[in-house]
PyMOL Python script that loads the backbone (N, CA, C, O; Angstrom):
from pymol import cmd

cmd.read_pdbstr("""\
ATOM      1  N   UNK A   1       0.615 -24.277  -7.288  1.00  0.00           N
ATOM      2  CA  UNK A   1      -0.385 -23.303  -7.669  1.00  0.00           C
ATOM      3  C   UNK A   1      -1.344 -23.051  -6.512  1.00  0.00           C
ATOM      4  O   UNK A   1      -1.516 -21.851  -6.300  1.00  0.00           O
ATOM      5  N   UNK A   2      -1.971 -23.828  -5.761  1.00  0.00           N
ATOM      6  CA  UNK A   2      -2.837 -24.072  -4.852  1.00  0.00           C
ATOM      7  C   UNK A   2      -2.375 -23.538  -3.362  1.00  0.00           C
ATOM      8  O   UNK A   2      -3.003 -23.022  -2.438  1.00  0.00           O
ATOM      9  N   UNK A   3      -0.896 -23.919  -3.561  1.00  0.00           N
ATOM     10  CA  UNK A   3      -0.087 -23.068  -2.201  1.00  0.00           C
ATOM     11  C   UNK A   3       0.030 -21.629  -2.250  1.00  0.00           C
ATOM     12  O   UNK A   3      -0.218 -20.821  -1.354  1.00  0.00           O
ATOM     13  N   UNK A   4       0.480 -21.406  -3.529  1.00  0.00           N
ATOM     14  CA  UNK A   4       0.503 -19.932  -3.834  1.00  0.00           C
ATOM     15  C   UNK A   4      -0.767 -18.802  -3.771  1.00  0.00           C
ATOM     16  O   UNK A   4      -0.767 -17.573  -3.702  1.00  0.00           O
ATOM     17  N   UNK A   5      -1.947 -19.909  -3.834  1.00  0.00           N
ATOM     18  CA  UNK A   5      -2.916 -18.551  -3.738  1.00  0.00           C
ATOM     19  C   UNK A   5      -3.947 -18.576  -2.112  1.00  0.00           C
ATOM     20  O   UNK A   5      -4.785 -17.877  -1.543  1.00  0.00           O
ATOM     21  N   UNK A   6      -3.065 -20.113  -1.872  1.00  0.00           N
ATOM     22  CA  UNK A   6      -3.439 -19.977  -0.476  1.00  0.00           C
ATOM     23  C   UNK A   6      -2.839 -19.168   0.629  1.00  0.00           C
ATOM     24  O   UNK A   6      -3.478 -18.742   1.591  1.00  0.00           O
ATOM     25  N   UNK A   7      -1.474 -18.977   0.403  1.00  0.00           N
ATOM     26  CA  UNK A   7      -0.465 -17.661   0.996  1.00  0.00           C
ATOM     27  C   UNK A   7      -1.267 -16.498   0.818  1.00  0.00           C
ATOM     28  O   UNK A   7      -1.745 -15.824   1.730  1.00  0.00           O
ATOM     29  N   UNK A   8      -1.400 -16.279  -0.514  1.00  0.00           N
ATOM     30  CA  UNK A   8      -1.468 -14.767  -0.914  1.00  0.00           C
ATOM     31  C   UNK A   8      -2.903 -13.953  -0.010  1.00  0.00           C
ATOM     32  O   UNK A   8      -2.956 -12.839   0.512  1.00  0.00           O
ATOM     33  N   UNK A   9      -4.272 -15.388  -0.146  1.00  0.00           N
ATOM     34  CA  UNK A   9      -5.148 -15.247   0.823  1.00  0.00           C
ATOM     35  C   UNK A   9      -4.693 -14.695   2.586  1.00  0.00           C
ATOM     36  O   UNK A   9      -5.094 -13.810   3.342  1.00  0.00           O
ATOM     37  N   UNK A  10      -3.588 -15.855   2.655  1.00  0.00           N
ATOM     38  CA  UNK A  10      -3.112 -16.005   3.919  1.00  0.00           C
ATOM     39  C   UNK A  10      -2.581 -14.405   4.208  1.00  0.00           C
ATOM     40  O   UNK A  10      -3.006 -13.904   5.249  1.00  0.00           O
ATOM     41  N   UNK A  11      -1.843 -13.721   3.511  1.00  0.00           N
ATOM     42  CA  UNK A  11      -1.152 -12.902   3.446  1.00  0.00           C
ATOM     43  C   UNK A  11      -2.150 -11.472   3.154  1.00  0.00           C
ATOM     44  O   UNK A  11      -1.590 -10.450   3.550  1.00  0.00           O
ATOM     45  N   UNK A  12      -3.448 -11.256   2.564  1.00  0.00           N
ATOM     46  CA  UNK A  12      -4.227 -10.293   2.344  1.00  0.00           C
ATOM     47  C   UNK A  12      -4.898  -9.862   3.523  1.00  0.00           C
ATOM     48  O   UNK A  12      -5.206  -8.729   3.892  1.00  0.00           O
ATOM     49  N   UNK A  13      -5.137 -11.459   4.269  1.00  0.00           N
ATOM     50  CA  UNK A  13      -6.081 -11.553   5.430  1.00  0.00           C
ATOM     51  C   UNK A  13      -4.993 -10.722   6.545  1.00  0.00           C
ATOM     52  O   UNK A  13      -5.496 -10.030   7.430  1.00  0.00           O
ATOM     53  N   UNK A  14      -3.957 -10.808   6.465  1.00  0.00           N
ATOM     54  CA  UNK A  14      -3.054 -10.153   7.836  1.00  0.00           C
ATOM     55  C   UNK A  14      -3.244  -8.387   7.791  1.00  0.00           C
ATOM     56  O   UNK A  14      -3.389  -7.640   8.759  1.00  0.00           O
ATOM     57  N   UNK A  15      -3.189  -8.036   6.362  1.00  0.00           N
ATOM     58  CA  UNK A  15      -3.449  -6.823   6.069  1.00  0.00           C
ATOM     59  C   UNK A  15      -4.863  -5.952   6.860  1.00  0.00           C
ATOM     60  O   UNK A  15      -5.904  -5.940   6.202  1.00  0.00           O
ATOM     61  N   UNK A  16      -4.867  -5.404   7.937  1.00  0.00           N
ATOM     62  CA  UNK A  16      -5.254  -5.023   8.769  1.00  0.00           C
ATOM     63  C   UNK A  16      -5.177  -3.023   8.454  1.00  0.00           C
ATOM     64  O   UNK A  16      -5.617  -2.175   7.677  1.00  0.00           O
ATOM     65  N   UNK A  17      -4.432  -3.135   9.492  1.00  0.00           N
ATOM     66  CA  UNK A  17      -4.206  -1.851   9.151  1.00  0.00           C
ATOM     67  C   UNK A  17      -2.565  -1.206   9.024  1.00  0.00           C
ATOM     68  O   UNK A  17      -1.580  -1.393   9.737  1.00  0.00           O
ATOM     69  N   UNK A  18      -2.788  -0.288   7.661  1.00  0.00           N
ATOM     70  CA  UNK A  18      -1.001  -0.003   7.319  1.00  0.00           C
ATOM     71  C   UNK A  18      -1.591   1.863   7.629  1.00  0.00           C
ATOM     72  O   UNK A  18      -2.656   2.363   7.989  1.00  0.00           O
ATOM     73  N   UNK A  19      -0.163   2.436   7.232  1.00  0.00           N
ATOM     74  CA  UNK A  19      -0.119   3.210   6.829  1.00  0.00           C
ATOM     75  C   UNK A  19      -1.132   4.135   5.863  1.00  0.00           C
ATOM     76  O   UNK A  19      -1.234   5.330   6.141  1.00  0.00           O
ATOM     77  N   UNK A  20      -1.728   3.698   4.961  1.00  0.00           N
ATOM     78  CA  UNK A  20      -2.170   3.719   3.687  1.00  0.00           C
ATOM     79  C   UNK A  20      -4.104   4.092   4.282  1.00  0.00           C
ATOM     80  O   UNK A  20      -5.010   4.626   3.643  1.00  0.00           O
ATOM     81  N   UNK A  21      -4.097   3.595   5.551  1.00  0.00           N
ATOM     82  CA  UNK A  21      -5.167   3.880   5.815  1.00  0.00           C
ATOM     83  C   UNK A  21      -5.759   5.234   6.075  1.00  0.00           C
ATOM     84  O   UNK A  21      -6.941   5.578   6.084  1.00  0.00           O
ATOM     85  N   UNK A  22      -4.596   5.963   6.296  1.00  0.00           N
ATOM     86  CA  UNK A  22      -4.566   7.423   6.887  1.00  0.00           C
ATOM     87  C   UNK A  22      -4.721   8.226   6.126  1.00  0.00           C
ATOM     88  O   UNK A  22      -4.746   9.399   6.499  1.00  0.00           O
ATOM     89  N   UNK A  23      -4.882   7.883   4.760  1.00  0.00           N
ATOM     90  CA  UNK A  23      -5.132   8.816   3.725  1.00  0.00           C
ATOM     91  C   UNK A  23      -6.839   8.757   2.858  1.00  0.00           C
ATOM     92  O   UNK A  23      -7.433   7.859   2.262  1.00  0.00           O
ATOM     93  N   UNK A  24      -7.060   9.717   3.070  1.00  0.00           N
ATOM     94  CA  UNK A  24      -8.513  10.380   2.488  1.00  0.00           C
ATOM     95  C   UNK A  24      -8.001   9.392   1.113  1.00  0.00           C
ATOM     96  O   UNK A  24      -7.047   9.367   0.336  1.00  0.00           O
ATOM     97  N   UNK A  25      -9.419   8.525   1.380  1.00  0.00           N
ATOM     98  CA  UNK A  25      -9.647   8.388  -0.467  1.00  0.00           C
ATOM     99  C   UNK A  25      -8.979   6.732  -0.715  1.00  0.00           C
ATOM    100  O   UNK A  25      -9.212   5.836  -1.527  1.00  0.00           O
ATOM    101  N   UNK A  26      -8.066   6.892   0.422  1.00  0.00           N
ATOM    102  CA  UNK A  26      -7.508   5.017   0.469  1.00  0.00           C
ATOM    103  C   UNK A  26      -8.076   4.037   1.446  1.00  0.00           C
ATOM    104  O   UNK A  26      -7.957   3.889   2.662  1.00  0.00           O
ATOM    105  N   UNK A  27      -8.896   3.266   0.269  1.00  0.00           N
ATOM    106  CA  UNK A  27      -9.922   2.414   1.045  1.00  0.00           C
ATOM    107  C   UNK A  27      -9.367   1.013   0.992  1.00  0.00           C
ATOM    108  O   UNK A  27      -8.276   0.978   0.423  1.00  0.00           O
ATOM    109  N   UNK A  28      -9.754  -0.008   1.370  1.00  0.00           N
ATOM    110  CA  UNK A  28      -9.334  -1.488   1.640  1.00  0.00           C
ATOM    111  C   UNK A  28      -8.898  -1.895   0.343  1.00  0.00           C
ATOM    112  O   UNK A  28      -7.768  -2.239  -0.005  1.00  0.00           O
ATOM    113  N   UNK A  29     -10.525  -1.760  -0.691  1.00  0.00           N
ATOM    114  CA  UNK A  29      -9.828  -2.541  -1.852  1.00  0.00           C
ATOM    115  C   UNK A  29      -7.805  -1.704  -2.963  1.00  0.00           C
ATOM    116  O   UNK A  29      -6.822  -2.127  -3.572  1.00  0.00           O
ATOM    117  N   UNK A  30      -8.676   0.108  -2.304  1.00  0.00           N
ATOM    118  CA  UNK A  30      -6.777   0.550  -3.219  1.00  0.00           C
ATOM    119  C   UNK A  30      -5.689   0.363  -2.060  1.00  0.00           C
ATOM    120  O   UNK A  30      -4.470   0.332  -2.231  1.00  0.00           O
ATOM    121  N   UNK A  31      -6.324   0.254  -0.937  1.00  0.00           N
ATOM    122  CA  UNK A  31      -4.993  -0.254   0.019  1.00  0.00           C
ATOM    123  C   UNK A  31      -4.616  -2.161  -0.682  1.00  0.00           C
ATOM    124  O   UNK A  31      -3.605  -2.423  -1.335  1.00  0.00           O
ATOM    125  N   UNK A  32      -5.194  -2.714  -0.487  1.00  0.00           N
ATOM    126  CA  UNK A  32      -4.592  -4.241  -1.220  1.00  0.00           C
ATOM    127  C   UNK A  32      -3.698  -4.062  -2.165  1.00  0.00           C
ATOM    128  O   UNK A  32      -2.507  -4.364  -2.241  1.00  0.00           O
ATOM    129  N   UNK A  33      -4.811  -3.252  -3.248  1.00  0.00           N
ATOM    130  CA  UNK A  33      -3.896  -3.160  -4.868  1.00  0.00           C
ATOM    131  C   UNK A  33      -2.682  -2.760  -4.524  1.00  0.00           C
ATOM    132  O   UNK A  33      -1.740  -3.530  -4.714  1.00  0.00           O
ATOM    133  N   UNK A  34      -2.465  -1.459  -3.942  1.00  0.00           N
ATOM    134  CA  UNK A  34      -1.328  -1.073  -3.320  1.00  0.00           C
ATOM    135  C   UNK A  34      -0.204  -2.266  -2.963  1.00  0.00           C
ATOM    136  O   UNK A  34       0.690  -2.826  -3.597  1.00  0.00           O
ATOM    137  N   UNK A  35      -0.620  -2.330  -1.905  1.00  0.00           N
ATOM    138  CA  UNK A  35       0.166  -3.766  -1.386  1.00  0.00           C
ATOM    139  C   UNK A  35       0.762  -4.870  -2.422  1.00  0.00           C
ATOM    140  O   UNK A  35       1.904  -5.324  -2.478  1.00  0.00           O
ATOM    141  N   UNK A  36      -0.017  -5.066  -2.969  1.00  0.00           N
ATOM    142  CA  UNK A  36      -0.040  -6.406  -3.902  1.00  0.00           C
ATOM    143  C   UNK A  36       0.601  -5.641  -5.067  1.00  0.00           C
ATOM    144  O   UNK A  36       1.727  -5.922  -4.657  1.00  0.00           O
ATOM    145  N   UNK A  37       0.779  -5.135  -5.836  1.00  0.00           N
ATOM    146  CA  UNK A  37       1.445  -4.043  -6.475  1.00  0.00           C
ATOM    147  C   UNK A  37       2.702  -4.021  -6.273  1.00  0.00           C
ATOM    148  O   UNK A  37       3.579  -4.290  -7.095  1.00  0.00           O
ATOM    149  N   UNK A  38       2.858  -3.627  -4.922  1.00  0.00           N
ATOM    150  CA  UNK A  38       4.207  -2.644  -4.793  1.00  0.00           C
ATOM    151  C   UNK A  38       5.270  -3.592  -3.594  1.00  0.00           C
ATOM    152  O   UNK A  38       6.485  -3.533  -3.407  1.00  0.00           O
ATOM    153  N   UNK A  39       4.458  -4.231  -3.097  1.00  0.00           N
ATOM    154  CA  UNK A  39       5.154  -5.562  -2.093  1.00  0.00           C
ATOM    155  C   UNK A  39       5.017  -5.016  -0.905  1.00  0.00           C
ATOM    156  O   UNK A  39       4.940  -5.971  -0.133  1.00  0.00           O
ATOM    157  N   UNK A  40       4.907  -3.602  -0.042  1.00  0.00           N
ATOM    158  CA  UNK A  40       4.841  -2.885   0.749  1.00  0.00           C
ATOM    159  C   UNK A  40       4.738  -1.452   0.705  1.00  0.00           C
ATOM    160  O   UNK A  40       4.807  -0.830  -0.355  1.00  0.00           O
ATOM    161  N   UNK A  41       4.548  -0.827   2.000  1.00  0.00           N
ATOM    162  CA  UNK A  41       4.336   0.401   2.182  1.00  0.00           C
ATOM    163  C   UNK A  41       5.574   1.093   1.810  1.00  0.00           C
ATOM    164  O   UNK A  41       5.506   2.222   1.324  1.00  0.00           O
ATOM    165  N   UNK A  42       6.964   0.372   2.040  1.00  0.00           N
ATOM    166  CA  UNK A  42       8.117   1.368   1.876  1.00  0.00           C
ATOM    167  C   UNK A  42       8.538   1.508   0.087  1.00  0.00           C
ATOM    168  O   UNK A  42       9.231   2.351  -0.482  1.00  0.00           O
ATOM    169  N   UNK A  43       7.824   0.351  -0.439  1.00  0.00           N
ATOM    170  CA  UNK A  43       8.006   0.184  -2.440  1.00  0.00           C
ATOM    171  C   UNK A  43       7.275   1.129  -2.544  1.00  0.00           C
ATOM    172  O   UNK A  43       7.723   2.034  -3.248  1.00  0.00           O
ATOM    173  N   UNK A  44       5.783   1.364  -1.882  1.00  0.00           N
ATOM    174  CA  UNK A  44       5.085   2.319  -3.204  1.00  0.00           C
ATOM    175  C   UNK A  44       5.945   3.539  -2.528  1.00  0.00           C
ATOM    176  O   UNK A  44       6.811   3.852  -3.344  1.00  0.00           O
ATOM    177  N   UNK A  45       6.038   4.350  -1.346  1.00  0.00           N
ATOM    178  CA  UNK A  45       6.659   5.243  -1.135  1.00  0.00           C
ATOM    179  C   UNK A  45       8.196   5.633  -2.008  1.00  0.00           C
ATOM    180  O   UNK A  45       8.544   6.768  -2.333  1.00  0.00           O
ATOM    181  N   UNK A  46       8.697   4.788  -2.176  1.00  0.00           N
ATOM    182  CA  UNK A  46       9.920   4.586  -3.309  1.00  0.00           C
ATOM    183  C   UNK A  46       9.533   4.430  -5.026  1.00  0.00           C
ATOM    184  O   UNK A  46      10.450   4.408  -5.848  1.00  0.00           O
ATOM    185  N   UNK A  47       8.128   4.332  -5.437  1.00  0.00           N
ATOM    186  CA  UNK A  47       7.584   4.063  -6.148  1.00  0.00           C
ATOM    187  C   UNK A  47       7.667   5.376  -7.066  1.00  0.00           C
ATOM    188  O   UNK A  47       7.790   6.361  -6.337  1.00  0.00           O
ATOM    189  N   UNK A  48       7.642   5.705  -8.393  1.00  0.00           N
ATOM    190  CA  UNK A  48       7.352   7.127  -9.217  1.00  0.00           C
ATOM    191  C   UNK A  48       6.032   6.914  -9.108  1.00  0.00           C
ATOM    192  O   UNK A  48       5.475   5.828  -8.946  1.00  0.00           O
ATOM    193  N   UNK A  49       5.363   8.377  -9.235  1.00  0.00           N
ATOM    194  CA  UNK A  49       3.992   8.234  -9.136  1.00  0.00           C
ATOM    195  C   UNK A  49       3.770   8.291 -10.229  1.00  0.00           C
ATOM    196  O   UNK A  49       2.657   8.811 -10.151  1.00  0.00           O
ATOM    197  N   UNK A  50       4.032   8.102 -11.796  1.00  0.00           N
ATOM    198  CA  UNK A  50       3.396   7.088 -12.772  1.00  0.00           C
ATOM    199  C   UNK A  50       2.926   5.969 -12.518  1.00  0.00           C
ATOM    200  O   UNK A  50       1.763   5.664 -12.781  1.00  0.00           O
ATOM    201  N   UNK A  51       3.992   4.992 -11.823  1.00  0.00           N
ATOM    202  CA  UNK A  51       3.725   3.564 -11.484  1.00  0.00           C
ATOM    203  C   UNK A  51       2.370   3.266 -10.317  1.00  0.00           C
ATOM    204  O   UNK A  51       1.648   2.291 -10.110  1.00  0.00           O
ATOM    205  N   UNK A  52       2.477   4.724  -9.679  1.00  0.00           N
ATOM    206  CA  UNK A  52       1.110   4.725  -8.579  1.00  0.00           C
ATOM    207  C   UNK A  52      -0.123   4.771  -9.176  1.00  0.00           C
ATOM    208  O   UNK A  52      -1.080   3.998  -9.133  1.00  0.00           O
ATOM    209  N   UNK A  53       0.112   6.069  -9.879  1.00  0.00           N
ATOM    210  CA  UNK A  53      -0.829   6.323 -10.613  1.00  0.00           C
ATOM    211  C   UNK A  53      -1.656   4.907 -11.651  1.00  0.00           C
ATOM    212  O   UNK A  53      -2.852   4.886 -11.943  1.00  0.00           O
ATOM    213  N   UNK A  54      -0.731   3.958 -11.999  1.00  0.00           N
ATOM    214  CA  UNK A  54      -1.533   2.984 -12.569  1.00  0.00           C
ATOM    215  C   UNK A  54      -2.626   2.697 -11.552  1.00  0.00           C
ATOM    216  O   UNK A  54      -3.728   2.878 -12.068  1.00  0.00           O
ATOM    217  N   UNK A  55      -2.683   2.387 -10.535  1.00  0.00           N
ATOM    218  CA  UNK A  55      -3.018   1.413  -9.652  1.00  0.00           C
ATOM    219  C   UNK A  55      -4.348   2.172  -9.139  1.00  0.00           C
ATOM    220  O   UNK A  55      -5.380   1.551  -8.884  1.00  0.00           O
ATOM    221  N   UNK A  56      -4.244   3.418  -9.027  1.00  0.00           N
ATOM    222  CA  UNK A  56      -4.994   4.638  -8.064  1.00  0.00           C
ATOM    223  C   UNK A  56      -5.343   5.477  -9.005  1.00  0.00           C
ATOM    224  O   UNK A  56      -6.570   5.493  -8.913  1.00  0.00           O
ATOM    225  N   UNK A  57      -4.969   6.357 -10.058  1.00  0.00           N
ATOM    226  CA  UNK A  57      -4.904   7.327 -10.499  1.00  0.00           C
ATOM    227  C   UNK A  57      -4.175   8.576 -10.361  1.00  0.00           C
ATOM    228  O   UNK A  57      -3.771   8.893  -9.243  1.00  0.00           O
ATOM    229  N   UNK A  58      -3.970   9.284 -11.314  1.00  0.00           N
ATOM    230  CA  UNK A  58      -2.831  10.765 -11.566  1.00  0.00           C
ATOM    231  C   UNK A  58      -3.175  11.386  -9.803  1.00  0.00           C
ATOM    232  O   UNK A  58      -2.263  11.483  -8.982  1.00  0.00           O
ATOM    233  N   UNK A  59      -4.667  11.756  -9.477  1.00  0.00           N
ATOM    234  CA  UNK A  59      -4.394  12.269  -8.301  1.00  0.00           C
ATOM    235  C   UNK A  59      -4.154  12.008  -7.418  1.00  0.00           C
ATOM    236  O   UNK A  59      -3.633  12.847  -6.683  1.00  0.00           O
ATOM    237  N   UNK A  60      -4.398  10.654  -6.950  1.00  0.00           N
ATOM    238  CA  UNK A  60      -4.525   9.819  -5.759  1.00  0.00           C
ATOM    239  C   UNK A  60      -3.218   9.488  -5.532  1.00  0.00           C
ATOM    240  O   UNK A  60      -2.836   9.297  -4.378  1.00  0.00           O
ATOM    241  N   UNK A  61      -2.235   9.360  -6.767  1.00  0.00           N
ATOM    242  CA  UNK A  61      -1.181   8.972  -6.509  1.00  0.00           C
ATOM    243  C   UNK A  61       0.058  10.479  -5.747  1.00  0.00           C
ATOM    244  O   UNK A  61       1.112  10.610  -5.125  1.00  0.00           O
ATOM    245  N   UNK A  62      -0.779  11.096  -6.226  1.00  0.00           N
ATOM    246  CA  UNK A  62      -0.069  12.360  -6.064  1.00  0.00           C
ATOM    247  C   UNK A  62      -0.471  12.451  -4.677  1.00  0.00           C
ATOM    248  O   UNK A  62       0.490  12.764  -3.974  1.00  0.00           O
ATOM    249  N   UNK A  63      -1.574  12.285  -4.016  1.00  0.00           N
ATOM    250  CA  UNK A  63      -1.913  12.255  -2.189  1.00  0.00           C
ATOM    251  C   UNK A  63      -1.022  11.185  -1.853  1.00  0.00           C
ATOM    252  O   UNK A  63       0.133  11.544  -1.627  1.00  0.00           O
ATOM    253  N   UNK A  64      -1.216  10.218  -1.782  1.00  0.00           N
ATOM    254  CA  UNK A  64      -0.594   8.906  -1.502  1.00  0.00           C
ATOM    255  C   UNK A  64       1.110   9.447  -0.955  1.00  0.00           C
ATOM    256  O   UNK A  64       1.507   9.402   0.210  1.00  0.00           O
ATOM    257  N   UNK A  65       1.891   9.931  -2.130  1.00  0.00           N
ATOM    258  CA  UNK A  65       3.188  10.500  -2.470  1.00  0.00           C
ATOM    259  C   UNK A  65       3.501  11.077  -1.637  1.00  0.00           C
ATOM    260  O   UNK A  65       4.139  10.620  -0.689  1.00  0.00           O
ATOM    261  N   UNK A  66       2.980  12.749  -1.819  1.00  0.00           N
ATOM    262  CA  UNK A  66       2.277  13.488  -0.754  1.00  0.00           C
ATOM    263  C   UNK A  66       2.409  13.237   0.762  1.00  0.00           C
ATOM    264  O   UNK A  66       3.263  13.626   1.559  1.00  0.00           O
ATOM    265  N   UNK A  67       1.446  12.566   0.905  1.00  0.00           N
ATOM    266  CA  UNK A  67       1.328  11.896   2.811  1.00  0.00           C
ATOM    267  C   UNK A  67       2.582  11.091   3.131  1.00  0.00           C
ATOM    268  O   UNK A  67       3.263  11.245   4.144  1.00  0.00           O
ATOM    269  N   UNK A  68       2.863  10.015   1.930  1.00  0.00           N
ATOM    270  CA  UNK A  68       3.830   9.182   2.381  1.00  0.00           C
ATOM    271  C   UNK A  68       5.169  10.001   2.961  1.00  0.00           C
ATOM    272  O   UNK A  68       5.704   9.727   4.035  1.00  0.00           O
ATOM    273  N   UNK A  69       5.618  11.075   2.036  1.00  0.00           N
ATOM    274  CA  UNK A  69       6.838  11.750   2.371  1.00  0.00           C
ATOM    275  C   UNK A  69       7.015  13.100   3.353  1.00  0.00           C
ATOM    276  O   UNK A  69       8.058  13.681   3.651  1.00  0.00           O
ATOM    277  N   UNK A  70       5.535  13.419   3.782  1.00  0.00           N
ATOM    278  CA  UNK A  70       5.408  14.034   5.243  1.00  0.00           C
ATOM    279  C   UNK A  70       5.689  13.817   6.111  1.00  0.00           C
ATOM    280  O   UNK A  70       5.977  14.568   7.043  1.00  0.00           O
ATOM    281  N   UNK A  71       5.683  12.145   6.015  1.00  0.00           N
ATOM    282  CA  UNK A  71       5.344  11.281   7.312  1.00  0.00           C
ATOM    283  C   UNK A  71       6.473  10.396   7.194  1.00  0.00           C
ATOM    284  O   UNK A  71       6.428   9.252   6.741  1.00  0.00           O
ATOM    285  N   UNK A  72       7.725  11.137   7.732  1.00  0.00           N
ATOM    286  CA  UNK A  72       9.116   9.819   7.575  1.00  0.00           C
ATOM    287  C   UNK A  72       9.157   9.249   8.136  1.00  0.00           C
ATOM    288  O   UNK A  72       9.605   8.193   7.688  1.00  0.00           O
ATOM    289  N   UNK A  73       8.895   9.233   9.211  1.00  0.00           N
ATOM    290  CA  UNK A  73       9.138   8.606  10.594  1.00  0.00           C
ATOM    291  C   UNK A  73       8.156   7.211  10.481  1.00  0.00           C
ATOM    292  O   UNK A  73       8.671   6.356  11.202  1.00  0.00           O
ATOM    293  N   UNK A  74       7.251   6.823  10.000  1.00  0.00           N
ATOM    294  CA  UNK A  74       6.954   5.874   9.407  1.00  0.00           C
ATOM    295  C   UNK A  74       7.687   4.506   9.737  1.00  0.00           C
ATOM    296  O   UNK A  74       8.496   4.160   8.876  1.00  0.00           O
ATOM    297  N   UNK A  75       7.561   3.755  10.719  1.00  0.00           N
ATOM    298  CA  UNK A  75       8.074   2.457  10.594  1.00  0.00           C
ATOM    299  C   UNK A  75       8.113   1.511   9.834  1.00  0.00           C
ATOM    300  O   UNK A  75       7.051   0.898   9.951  1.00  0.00           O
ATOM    301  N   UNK A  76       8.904   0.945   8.950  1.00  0.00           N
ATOM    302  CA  UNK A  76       8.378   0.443   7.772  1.00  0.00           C
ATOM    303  C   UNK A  76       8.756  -1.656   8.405  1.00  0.00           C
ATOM    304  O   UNK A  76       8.242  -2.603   7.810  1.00  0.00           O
ATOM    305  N   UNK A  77       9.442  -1.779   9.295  1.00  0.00           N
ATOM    306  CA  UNK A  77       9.455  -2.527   9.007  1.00  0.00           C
ATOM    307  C   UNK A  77       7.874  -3.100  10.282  1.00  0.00           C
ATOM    308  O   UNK A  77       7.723  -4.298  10.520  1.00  0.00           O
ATOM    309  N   UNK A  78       7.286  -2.443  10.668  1.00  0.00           N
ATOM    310  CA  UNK A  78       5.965  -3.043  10.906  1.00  0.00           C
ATOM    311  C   UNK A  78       4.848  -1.904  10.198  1.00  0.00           C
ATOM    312  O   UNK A  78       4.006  -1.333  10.891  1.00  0.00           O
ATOM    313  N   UNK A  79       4.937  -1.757   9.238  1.00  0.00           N
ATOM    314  CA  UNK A  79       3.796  -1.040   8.672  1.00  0.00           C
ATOM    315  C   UNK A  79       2.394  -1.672   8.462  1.00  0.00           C
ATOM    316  O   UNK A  79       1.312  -1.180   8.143  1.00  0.00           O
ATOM    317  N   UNK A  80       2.624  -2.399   8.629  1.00  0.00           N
ATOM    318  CA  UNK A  80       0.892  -3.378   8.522  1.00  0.00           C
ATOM    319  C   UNK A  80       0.915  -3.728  10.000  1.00  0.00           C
ATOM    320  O   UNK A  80       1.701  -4.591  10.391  1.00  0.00           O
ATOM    321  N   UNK A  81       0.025  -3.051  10.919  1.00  0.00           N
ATOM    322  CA  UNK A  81      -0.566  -3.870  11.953  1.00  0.00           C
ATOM    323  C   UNK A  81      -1.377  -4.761  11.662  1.00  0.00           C
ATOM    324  O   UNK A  81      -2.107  -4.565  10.691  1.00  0.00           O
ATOM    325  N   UNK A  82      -1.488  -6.007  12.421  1.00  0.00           N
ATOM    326  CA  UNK A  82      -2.414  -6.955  12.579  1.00  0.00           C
ATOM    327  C   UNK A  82      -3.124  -6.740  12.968  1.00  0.00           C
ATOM    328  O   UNK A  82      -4.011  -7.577  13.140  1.00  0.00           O
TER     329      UNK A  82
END
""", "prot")
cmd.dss("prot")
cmd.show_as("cartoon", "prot")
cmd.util.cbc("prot")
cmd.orient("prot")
């Protein structure tokens, strides 16, 4: 139990800067939820925006969606800079 939420700390703290930052309206704490949510930048992008929408709301999820699929080129497997 104690390991697990010491990772997850470990793992919030690396969260720097993603993708997710580039969008009007996505701030640290809905960038986390995001994250923590969806496991990464390339899940919520694969994500229905119902399931976004929990997290953010009907519109936000619809920007989020939006930006994500403008922007393919998107590296996903370093999407979180340190």
């Amino acid at each position: 139990r104690f390991a697990n939420a010491y990772h997850q700390k470990l793992r919030e703290r690396r969260i720097v800067f993603s993708v997710l930052d580039e969008i009007k309206g996505i701030g640290e704490k809905r960038k986390r939820e995001l994250i923590r949510r969806f496991g990464s930048v390339r899940h919520v992008r694969e994500a229905p925006a119902d399931q976004i929408a929990e997290v953010v709301g009907p519109k936000m999820a619809q920007k989020v969606l939006e930006y994500l699929r403008q922007h393919p080129d998107v590296r996903y497997k370093d999407e979180v800079v340190r």
